[in-house]
N, C-alpha and C positions, 0 to 999 in steps of 0.2 A: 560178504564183508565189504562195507563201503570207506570211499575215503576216509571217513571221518575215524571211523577203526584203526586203517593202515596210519594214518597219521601219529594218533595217539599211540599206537604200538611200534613205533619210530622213535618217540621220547623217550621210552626205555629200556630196548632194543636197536639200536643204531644198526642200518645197510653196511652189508658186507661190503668189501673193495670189486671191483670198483665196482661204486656207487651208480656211476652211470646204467649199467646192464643190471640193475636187481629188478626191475620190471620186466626182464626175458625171463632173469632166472624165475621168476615167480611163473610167468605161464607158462615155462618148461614143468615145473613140478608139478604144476594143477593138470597139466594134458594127462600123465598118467590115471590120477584120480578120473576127471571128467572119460576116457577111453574106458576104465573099468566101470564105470557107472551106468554108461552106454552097454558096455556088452551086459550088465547084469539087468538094464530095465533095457528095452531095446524098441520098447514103444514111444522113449522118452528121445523125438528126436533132436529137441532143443540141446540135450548135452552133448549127441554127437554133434550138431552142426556146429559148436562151441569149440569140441575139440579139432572140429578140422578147420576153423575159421583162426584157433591159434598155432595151430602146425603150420596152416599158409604162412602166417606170419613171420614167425619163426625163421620158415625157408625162404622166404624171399629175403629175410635180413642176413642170413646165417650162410646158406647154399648156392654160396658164389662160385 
């Protein structure tokens, strides 16, 4: 899903409070999905390195 999606589904769906952090909470929820997709295709290393390039993230904003 590209901007053009997220945006559009923002006009009729408005960001939870606060507004600011919905872009964690979004790659907090897709880490689960992107973790299980890795372990079920496990030659697919593009979605591991996805999920751990948004964990890093995560933890450096998060795991103070």
């Amino acid at each position: 899903m590209g901007k053009k999606f997220i945006d559009e589904y923002h006009r009729h769906v408005p960001k939870s409070e606060p507004q600011e952090d919905w872009e964690d909470r979004n790659i907090l929820s897709s880490t689960r999905f992107n973790l299980l997709s890795s372990a079920h295709y496990p030659g697919n290393g593009e979605t591991r390195n996805l999920a751990l390039t948004d964990m890093q993230y995560l933890a450096d904003i998060y795991a103070k």
